[in-house]
C-alpha positions in Angstrom: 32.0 -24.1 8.0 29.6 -25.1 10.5 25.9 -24.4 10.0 24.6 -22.0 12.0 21.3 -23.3 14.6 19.1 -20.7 12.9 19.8 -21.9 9.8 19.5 -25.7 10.6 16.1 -24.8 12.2 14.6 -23.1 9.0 15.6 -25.9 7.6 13.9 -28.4 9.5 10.5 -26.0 9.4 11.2 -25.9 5.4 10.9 -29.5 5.4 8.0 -29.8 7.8 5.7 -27.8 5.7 6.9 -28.8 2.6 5.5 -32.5 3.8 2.6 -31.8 5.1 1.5 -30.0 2.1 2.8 -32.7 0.0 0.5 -35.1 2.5 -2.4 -32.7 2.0 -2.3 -32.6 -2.1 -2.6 -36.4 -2.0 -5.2 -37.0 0.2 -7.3 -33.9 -1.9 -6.1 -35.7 -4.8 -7.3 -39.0 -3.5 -11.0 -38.3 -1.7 -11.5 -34.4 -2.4 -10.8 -30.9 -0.7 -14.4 -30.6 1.1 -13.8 -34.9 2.5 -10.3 -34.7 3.8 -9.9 -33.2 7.6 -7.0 -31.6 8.9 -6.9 -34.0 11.5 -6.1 -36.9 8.8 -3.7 -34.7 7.6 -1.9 -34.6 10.6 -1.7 -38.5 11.4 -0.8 -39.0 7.8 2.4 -36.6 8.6 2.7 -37.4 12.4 2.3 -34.1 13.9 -0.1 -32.7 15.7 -3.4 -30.5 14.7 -1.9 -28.0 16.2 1.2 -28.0 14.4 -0.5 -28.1 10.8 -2.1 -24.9 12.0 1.0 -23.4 12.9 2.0 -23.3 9.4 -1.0 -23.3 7.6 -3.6 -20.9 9.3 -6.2 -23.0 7.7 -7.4 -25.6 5.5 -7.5 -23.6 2.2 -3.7 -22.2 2.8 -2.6 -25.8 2.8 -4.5 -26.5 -0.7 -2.6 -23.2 -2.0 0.5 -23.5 -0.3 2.6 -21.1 -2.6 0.0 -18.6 -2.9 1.8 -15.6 -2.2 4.1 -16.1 -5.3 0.9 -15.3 -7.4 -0.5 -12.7 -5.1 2.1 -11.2 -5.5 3.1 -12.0 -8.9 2.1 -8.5 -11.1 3.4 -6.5 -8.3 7.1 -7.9 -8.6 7.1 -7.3 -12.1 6.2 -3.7 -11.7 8.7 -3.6 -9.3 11.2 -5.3 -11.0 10.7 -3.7 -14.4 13.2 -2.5 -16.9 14.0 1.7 -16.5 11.5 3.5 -17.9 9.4 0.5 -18.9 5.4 1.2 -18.3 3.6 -1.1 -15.9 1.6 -2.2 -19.0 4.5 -3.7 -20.6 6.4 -5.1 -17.4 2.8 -7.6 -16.7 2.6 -8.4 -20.7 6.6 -9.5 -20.2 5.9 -11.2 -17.8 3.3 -13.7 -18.0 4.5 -14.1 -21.5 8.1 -15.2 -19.7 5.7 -17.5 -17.6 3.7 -19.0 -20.1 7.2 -19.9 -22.9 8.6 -21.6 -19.3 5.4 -23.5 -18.9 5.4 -22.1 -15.2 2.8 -23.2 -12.8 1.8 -19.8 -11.6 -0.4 -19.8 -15.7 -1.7 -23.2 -14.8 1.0 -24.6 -17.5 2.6 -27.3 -15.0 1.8 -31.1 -15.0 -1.2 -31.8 -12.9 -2.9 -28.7 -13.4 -6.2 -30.4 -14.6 -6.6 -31.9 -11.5 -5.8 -29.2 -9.3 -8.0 -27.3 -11.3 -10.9 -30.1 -11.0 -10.6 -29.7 -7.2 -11.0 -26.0 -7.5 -14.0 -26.7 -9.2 -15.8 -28.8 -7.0 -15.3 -27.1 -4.0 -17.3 -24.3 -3.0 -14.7 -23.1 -0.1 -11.6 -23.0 -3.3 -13.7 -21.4 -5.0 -14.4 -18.6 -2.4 -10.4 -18.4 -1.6 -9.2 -18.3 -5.1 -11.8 -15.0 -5.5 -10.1 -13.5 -2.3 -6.6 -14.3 -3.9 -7.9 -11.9 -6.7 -8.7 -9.2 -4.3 -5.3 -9.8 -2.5 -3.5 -9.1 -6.0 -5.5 -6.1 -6.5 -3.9 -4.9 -2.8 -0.6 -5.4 -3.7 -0.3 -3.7 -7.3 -1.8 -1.3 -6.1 0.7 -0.9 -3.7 3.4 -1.2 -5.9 1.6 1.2 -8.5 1.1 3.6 -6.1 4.8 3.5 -4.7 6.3 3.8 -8.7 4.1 7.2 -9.3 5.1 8.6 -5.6 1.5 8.6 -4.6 -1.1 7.0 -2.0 -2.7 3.5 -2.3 -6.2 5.2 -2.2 -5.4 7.1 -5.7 -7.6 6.4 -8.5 -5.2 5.9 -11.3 -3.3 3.5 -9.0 -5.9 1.4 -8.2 -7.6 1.6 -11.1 -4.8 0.5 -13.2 -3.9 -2.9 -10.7 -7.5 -3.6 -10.8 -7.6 -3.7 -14.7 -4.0 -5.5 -14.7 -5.3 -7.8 -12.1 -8.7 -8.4 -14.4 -6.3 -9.3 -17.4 -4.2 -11.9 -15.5 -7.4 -13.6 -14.1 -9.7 -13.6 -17.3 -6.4 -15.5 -18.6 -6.1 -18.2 -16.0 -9.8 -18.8 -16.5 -9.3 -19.7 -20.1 -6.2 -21.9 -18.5 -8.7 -23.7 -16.5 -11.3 -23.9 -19.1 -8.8 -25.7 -21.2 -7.6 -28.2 -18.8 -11.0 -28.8 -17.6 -11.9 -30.3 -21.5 -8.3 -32.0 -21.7 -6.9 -29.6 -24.1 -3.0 -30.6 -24.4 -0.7 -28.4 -22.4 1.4 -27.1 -25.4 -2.5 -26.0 -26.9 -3.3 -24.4 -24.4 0.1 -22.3 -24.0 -0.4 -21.5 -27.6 -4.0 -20.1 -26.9 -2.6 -19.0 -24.1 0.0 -16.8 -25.7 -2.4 -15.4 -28.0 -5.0 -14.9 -25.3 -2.2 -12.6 -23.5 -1.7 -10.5 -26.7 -5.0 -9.3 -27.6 -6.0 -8.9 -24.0 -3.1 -6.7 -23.4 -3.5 -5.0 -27.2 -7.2 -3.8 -25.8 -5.1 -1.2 -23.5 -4.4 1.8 -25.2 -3.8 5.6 -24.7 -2.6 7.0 -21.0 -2.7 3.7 -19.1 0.1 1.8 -22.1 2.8 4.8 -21.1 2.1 4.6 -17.3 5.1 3.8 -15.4 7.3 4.9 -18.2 8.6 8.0 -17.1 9.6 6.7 -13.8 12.7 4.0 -13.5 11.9 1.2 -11.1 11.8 2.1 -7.3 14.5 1.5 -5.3 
């Protein structure tokens, strides 16, 4: 069966961005976020500025290229959960899923410690990994509010992404902490796993059974 054009073309983009963002994490790796330009990043691909910004909107996306998987990360979980499971448990199952597969998106994959060195050196990272925070907050929200049948702007909604949300970043800043000293990866999933555990035990009374009357959204 022949391919079709629109699916040789998505292709070809696939590949185009995959290699400049490959292009872009060596030459941060090599000389720094804040000392590479996007205009060496384009010659080292050969394309032009232009194209780099056609898909990657700016310098940060390109040093978090998969971003929206983590963005979006607690929302898909609440929206994927078991019937009748509470949003509570659905985020505790899955980062604990995350963190026994060593993913990436718990800062469990090889080369973490230098990604996260980069982070940490650069004001700019900095600023867009806080913004990524407030972007998760948006979309559990949304999710939240779409399980219970009520608005974004509801207080238990928001409230409750906002302390999911806290959990999941408190955690990755423990990840970074520990790759930042050299801790070995298989320590810091084990202090990792116990990390997720007591943070998660802290939440009791209403906010554990949330969700749990309501079977996933469809």
């Amino acid at each position: 069966m022949v391919a079709r054009p629109e699916g040789l073309r998505e292709r070809k983009k696939a590949r185009t961005r995959a290699s400049i963002a490959e292009a872009a994490m060596t030459l941060f790796a090599e000389r720094g976020f804040d000392q590479v330009t996007v205009a060496e990043i384009a010659h080292a691909v050969e394309v032009s500025v232009a194209t780099v910004f056609n898909y990657f909107p700016t310098k940060e996306d390109l040093f978090f290229d998969r971003q929206d998987e983590v963005v979006s990360q607690l929302a898909n979980a609440v929206r994927a959960r078991q019937p009748a499971e509470p949003f509570v448990d659905a985020c505790r199952r899955d980062l604990l899923n995350l963190i026994d597969q060593r993913d990436w998106r718990v800062g469990l994959a090889a080369g973490m410690g230098r990604f996260y060195r980069m982070v940490a050196d650069s004001p700019s990272l900095q600023a867009r990994s806080r913004l990524m925070v407030d972007r998760s907050v948006t979309r559990l929200t949304s999710a939240i509010a779409e399980e219970l049948n009520t608005t974004e702007d509801d207080i238990v909604a928001s409230s409750t992404a906002w302390i999911l949300v806290a959990i999941q970043t408190n955690l990755l800043n423990q990840v970074q902490r520990d790759s930042l000293v050299g801790l070995a990866p298989e320590a810091i999933a084990e202090r990792l796993t116990v990390a997720t555990n007591r943070a998660f035990d802290l939440l009791q009374g209403p906010i554990a059974t949330l969700g749990g009357g309501t079977g996933p959204h469809r």
